[in-house]
Each structure stands twice: as C-alpha cells, then as structure tokens.
N, C-alpha and C positions, 0 to 999 in steps of 0.2 A: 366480653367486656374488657380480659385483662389485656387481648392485641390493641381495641381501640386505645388505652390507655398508655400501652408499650409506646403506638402508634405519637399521640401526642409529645408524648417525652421526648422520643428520637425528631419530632418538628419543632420543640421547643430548643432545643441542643441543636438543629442545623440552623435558627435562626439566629442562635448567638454568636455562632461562629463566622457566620455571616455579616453580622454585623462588627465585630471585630475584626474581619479581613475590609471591609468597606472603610472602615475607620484607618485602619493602617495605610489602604491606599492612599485617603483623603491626606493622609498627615504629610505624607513622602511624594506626593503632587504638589500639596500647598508651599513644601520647599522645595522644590526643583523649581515650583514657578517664579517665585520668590525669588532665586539666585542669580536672575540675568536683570540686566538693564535694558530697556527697549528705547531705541529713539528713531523719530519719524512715521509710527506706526499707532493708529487709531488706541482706545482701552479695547475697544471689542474686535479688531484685526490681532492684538495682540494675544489676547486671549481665545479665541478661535485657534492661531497660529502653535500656540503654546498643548492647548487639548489635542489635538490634529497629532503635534509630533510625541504628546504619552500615547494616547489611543491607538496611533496605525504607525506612528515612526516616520512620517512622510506629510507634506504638504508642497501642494501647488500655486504660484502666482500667476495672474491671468491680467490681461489690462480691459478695463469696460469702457471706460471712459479716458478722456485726457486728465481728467482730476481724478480718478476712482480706479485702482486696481483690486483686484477681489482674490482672496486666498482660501484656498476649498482642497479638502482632497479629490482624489482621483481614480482613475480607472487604467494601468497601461496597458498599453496597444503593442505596437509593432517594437522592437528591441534590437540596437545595433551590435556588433561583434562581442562586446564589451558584456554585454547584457544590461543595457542602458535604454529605456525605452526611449525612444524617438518619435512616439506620437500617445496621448493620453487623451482620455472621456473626462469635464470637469464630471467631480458629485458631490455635488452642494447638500448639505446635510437639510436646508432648508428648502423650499421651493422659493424658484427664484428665476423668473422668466429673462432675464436679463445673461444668464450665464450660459454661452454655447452650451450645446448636446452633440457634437462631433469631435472626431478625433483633432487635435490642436497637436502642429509641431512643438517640438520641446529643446531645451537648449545644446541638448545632444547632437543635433544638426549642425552646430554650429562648426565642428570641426570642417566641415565640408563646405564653408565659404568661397574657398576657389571654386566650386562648381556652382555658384551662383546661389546657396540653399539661403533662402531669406534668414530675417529676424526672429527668435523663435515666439512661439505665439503662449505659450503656458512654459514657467521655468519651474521645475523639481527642485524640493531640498528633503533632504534625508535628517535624520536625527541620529543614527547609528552608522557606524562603517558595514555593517553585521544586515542595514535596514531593517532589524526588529524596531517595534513597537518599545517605547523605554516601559512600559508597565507589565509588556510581557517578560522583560530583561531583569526583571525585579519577584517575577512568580512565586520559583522554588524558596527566595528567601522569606515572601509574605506568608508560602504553607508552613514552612518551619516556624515562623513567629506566631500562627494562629494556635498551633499545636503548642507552642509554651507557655501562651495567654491561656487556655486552658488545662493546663498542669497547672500552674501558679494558682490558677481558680480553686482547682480541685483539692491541693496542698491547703490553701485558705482556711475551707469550710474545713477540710477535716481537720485543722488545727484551732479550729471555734468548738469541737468538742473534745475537751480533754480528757475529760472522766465522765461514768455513770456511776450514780449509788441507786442500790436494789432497794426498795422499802415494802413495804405494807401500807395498807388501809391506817391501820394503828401506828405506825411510826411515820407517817409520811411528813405532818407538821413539825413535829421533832427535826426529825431529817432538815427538812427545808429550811426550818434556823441555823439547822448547823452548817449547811452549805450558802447560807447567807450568810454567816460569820465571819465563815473561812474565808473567803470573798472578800468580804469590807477590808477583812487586812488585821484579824481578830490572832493574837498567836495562841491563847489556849482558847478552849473552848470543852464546857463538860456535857457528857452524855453516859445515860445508864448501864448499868452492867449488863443488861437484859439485852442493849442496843447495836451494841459492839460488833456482835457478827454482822450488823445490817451493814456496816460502815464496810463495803467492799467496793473500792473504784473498777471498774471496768475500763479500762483504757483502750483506744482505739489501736494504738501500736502504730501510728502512722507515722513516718519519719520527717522528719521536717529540711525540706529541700529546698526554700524558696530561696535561700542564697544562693543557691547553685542555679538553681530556672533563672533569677534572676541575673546573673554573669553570663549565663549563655545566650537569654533574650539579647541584652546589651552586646552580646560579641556578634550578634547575628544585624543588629540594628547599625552596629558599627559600620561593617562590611556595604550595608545597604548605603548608608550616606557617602562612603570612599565612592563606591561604584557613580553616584550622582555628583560629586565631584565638589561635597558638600564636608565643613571642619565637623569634625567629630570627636575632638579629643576632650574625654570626661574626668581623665587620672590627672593629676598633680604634675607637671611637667618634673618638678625635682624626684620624682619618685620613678622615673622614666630613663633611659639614657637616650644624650642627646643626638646620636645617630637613628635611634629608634624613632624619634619623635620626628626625625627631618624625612626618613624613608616612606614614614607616616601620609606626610604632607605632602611629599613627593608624587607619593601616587593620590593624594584626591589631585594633586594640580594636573596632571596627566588625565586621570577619567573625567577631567572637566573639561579641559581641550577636546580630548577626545568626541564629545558631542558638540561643543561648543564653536570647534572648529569649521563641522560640517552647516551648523546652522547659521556663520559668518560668513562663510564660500557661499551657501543659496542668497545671503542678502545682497552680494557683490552680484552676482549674476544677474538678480532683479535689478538693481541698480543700471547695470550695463543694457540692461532688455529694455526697459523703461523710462530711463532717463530720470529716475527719482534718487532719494538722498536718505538712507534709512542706516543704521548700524543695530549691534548688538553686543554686548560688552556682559564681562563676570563682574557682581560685584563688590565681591571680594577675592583676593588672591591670600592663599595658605602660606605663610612666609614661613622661610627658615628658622631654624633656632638661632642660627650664627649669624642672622641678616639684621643687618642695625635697621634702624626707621631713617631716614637724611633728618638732620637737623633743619630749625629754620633758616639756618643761615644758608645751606645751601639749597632749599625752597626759593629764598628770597633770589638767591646766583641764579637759579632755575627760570623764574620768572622776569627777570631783569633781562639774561640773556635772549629769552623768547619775544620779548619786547623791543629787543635791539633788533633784532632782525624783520623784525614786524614793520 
C-alpha cells in the first residue's frame, strides 16, 4: 500500500510541474505573439503563421488560388550546396484536400534564373538563424524556472509552520488559548506553573529563501524576455546607471531583429512570389536612455514635409 501511495505522490508532483512549465510556455508565447504587427495577413493565417514559427521555427507559403495563398509547414526534400532545401512536401497540420502532396520548388531556385528555373512554387521562412524552434530556444531556461517555482513552493509551506507546542489530553484546550492569544496579537498571556514545560516550540529550522528564489526567478525571467526581444526592465532606472540600462536595451533591440529580421525577409519573398502586399513590423522599439522622443513640432515638420512630396 505504502508504493501505491509513494506512487500517487510522485503523479501528484509531476502534474504540477507540469502544469507550471505549460503555463510559463503560455505566458512567454502570449508575448512573443503579442510583440509584432501583422498587416495584410488573415487573424487565422496569422496565428497559424506565428504557432508554426514557436513550434518548428519554420513555415511555408504556397499559392492555392489567385485570391488564397495557404501557409503550412513542411517537409524538406532535396537541399542546395548551402544546405537550403530546394524542393519541400506541404504538411498541413489539418486535412485539407486542396494543398499539393508533392515535392514544390522553393525559392532557393531562384538563384539559378539564368538557367531558366521557374518561379518558385512553396517560399520558406525560418524564425531563427540557428532554424530552431523559438520554444525549443527557451527550454533550458523554462527547466530552471520550473525548478524555482518549486523551491519557492516548498520555502512557502514550510514557512506556514513556524512552530509546534507538545501538549496533552489535559492541556490541550489550555494550550490552544494560549496559541490563539499569542496570535490575535495578545502581548502577555498567563499559564500555570504546572504548564510551562508543555510550552516548548519545535521549530522547523527552515531558512527562509524566498528573497533569493525570488531574484533568481526574475534574473532567469529577465534573460528569457531579452532573448524574445521583449523590454524587461523592472529596477528603477535611477537606481541603474545609464550605460547599463542602454546595453540593456541594446541587446533586446538586437534579439528582436534577430528574429524579426528573418520573418520580414520571408514576407518579401512571398510578396515577390505572389504578387501580394503583406509586412510585419515590431511594435515597439526599446529606446535609449539618451534618446529624446521628437517633439510635436518636428512631427508636424515630419508630416508637412511627407505631404509636400506627396
């Protein structure tokens, strides 16, 4: 009885871990998705588009129609010098009789236009320079984060028992006034001389760490939002110096590009494949410390002059 019991426990502990690493995913997906603008692109093309490049790091655009091009991952085939596949299987996560099941040139051909190689029929874009998956690129720091969600737990509970008092049968009600006195917020409190030895806290001796789990959580959480190319600054900028805070910024506006880059390269290419009109923009930029905002007057200069040439 005591394995099946052991047995529960240790299922009870991996489903909460579990669900704690699920939830961190959800949180650190809901801002990544969050962070771009999409324009010219369906809600469900875009969110397809967006899971595609957490999940596998990769997504393909394919033309169905003259009005409808469809974006699905893939399968690659054959791979040029570069190690650039040059021919890809659509695989439509859904069923979906409309979307070839043969290999589809890819826009890697394209170098090879003086030899007549058509238009290509499925164009590739990557998420990474690396082509991981951006959720696999985030792993080792969700393990770290789950393991300190769990210390922080465990610091908790044993910081909800501070003490034990030993009693008896015969002191027990006694007892339990006096620790509901001491409690209310009582500063004296009398008990018999007979009783005294019963009064012995047992203390757990647990040290109390949640300031430190919690500074590391956060430094771990930090790293996670730079790398996504997402602001993350939670200290008080005066408490900061301001080269630190611009080095800061620097690299989320770098790990932002860095993806962001590769997934405005694929919508150009589609663009040029298809003849459609689509972008993708950040929508926000991490400004410098030293960077003024323009004032309105030179907003208004800004707009006056775009009009004059307009």
């Amino acid at each position: 009885m005591k394995k099946i019991k052991d047995d529960e426990d240790l299922r009870a502990i991996a489903r909460e871990r579990a669900d704690i690493k699920r939830r961190l995913y959800e949180r650190y997906f809901n801002l990544f998705a969050s962070s771009w603008k999409w324009e010219g692109f369906a809600r469900e093309e875009r969110e397809a588009i967006i899971r595609s490049l957490w999940t596998r790091g990769t997504i393909g655009a394919l033309r169905i129609s003259d009005e409808l091009l469809a974006y699905v991952p893939y399968a690659p085939q054959d791979f040029n010098l570069y190690g650039t596949p040059v021919t890809a299987v659509p695989v439509p996560s859904r069923t979906a009789p409309y979307i070839p099941t043969r290999a589809l040139s890819t826009s890697a051909l394209r170098i090879n236009v003086a030899r007549g190689v058509e238009e290509p029929e499925i164009v590739l874009g990557w998420a990474q320079h690396t082509l991981r998956p951006i959720r696999d690129s985030l792993a080792d720091w969700v393990d770290d984060l789950v393991e300190l969600e769990m210390a922080i737990r465990m610091n908790i509970d044993l910081q909800k028992i501070p003490f034990v008092f030993k009693c008896t049968n015969q002191n027990e009600a006694k007892l339990r006034n006096l620790i509901q006195r001491v409690t209310f917020g009582s500063s004296m409190v009398a008990i018999g001389v007979d009783e005294v030895g019963s009064v012995d806290a047992m203390t757990t001796g647990a040290p109390y760490l949640l300031d430190k789990l919690e500074e590391q959580k956060e430094r771990i959480e930090k790293e996670v939002l730079t790398f996504l190319g997402i602001d993350n600054l939670k200290e008080k900028p005066e408490r900061m110096q301001g080269d630190e805070i611009n080095a800061n910024n620097d690299e989320i506006n770098i790990n932002r590009d860095a993806i962001l880059d590769n997934v405005k390269e694929w919508v150009r290419l589609v663009d040029e494949a298809f003849g459609t009109s689509h972008s993708v923009e950040a929508k926000t930029t991490t400004r410098s410390l030293y960077e003024e905002e323009p004032n309105q007057e030179e907003k208004n200069d800004d707009e006056s002059g775009r009009n004059d040439i307009d």
